[in-house]
C-alpha positions as CSV (number, residue, x, y, z in Angstrom):
1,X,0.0,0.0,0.0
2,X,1.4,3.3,-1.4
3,X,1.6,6.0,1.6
4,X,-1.3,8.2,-0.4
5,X,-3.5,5.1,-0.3
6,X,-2.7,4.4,3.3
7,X,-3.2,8.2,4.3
8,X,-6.8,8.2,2.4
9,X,-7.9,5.1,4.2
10,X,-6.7,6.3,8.2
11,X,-8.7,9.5,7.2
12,X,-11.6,7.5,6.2
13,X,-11.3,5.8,9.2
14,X,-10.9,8.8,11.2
15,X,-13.9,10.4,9.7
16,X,-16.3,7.0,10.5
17,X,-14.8,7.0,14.2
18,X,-16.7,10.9,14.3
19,X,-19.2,9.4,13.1
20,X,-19.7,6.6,15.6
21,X,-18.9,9.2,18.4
22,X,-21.6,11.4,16.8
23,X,-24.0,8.8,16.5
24,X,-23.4,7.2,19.6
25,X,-23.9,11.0,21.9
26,X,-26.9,12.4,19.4
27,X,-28.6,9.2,17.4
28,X,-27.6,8.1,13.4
29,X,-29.9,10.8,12.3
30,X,-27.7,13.7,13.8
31,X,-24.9,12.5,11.1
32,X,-24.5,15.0,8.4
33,X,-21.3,15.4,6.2
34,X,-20.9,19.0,7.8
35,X,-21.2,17.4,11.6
36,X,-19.0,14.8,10.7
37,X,-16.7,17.1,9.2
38,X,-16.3,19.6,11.6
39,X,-15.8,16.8,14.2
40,X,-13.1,15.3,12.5
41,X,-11.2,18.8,11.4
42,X,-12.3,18.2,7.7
43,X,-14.3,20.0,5.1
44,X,-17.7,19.3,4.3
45,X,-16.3,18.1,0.5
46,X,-13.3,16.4,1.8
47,X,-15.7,13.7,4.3
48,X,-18.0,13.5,0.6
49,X,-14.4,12.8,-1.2
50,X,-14.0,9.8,1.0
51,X,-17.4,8.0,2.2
52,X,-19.9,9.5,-0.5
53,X,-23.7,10.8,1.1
54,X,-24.9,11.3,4.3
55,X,-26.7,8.0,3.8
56,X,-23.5,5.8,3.0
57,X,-21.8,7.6,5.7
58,X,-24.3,6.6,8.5
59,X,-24.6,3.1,6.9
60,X,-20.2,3.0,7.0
61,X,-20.5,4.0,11.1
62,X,-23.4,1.0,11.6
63,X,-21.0,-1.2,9.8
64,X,-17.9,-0.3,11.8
65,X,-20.5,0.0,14.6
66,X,-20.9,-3.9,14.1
67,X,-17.2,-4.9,13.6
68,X,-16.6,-3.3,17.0
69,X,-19.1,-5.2,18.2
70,X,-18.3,-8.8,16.9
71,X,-14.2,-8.0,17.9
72,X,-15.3,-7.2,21.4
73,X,-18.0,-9.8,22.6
74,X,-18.0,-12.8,19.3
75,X,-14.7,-13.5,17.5
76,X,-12.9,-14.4,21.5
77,X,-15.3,-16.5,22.7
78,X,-15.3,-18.3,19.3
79,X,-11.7,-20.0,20.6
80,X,-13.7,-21.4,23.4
81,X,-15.7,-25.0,22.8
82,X,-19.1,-25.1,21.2
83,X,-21.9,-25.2,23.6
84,X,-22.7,-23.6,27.2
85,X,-18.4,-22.2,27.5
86,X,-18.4,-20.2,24.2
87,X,-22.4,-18.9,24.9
88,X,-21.3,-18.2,28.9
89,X,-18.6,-16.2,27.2
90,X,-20.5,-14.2,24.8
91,X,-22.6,-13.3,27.2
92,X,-20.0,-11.8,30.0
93,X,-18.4,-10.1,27.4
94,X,-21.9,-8.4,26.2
95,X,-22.1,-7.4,29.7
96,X,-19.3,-5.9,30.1
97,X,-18.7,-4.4,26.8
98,X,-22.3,-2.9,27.9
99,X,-21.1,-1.4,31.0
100,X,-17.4,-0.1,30.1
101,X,-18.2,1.3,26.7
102,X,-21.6,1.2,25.6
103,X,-23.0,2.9,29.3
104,X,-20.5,5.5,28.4
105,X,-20.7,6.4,24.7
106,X,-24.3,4.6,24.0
107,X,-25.1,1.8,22.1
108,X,-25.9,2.5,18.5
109,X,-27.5,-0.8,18.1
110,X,-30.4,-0.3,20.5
111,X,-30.3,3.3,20.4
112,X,-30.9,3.6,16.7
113,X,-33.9,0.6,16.9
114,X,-36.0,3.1,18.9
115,X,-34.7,5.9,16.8
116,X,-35.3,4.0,13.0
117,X,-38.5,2.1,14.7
118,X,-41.2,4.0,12.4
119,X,-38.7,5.6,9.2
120,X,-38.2,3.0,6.4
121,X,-35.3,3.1,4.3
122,X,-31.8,1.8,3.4
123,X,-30.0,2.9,7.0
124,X,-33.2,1.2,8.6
125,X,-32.9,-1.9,6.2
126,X,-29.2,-2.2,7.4
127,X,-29.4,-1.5,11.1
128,X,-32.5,-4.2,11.3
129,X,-29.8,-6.5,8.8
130,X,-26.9,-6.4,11.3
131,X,-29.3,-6.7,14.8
132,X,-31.1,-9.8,13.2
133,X,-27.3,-11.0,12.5
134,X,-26.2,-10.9,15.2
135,X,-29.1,-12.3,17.4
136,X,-28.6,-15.2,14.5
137,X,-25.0,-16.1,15.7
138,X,-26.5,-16.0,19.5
139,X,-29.2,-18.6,18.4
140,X,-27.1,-20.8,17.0
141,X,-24.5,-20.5,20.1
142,X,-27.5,-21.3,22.0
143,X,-28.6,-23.9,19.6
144,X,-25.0,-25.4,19.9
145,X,-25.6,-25.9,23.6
146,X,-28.7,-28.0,23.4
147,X,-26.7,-30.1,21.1
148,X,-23.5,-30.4,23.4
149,X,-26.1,-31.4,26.8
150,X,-25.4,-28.6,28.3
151,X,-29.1,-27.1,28.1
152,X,-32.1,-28.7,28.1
153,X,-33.4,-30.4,24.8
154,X,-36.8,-28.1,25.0
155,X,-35.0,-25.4,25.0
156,X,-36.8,-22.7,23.2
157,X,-33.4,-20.5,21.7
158,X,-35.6,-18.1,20.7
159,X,-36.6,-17.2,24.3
160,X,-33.4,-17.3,25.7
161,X,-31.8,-15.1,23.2
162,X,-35.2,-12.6,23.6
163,X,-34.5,-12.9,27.5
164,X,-30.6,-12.0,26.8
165,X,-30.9,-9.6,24.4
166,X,-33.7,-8.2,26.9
167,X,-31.1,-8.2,29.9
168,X,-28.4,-6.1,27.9
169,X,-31.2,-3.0,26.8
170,X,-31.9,-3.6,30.8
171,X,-28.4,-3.0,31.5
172,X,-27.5,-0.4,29.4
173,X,-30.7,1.8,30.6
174,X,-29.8,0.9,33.8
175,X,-26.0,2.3,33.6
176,X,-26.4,5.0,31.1
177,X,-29.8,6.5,32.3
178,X,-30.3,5.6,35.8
179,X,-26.1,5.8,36.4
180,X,-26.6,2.4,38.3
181,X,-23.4,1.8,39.2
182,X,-24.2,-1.8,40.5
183,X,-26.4,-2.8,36.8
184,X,-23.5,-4.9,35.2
185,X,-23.4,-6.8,39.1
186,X,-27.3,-6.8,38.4
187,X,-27.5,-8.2,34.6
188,X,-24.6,-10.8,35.6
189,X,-27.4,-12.1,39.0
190,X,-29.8,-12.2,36.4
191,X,-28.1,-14.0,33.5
192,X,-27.0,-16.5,36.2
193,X,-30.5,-17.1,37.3
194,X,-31.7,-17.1,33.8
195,X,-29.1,-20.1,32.5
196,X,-30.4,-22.0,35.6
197,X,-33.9,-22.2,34.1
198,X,-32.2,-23.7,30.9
199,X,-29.3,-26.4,31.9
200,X,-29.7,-29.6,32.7
């Protein structure tokens, strides 16, 4: 990689990381090129130059959004067995990502659900795409763990990921709104009770 190529692609990334940070403290529909500009110390045509419209730019932070997300609670606990170990793991690592970053800067995921809840389009389609993804992987992880004996063979994955993915929104409105500073201790109690209603 030339250093003009490399030097295009950190200020690309540099312009998505305002975004995220914009997104994140205001909601996806606060992104414009000017706000995103004038956070990262470019023009309004230089942020174009690099990620296109306002619309591929907010689509560019979900994505990156989602990366961040997979790195931080998915791709480590995938060097763990199949079954309840690698789903235990995803889970503490949800909770804590939830407490140590997404309390603090928000969580574009569930933030931008409620915000994109009644406006169709492609930023909606995309958003709904990666959430639906990811509670995908967690099925199958729970899926897994019905197949290894470590949760009972009626388990409904469904449920249980509804019931997780219902614990983490607790969490994060717990810590970010309430400023609970015991909700992480709270939302790790209750995922501990929860997986007792599932094993065997």
């Amino acid at each position: 990689m030339d250093a003009k190529t490399q030097k295009s692609e950190l200020t690309r990334a540099a312009i998505v990381a305002a975004g995220i940070e914009l997104a994140s403290a205001e909601g996806l529909e606060a992104i414009t090129l000017q706000a995103v500009a004038d956070r990262s110390g470019l023009s309004k045509s230089g942020v174009f130059s690099r990620v296109g419209s306002r619309e591929a730019l907010q689509k560019a932070v979900i994505e990156e959004f989602g990366r961040g997300y997979l790195a931080d609670v998915f791709v480590p606990a995938m060097q763990l067995p199949k079954g309840l170990p690698r789903l235990a793991n995803i889970v503490e690592r949800w909770i804590i990502r939830a407490r140590d970053i997404d309390a603090k800067r928000g969580c574009i995921y569930s933030a931008g659900a409620f915000e994109l809840d009644d406006k169709e389009g492609p930023v909606r389609d995309l958003l709904l795409q990666q959430v639906v993804g990811w509670r995908a992987a967690l099925r199958r992880t729970v899926l897994q763990a019905v197949d290894a004996g470590h949760l009972r063979s009626e388990t409904d994955a469904e449920q249980m990921v509804s019931a997780i993915n219902a614990l983490i929104l607790g969490l994060i409105h717990d810590a970010r709104f309430l400023r609970d500073s015991r909700a992480a201790e709270r939302a790790q109690a209750t995922w501990l009770r929860l997986l007792d209603t599932y094993k065997r």
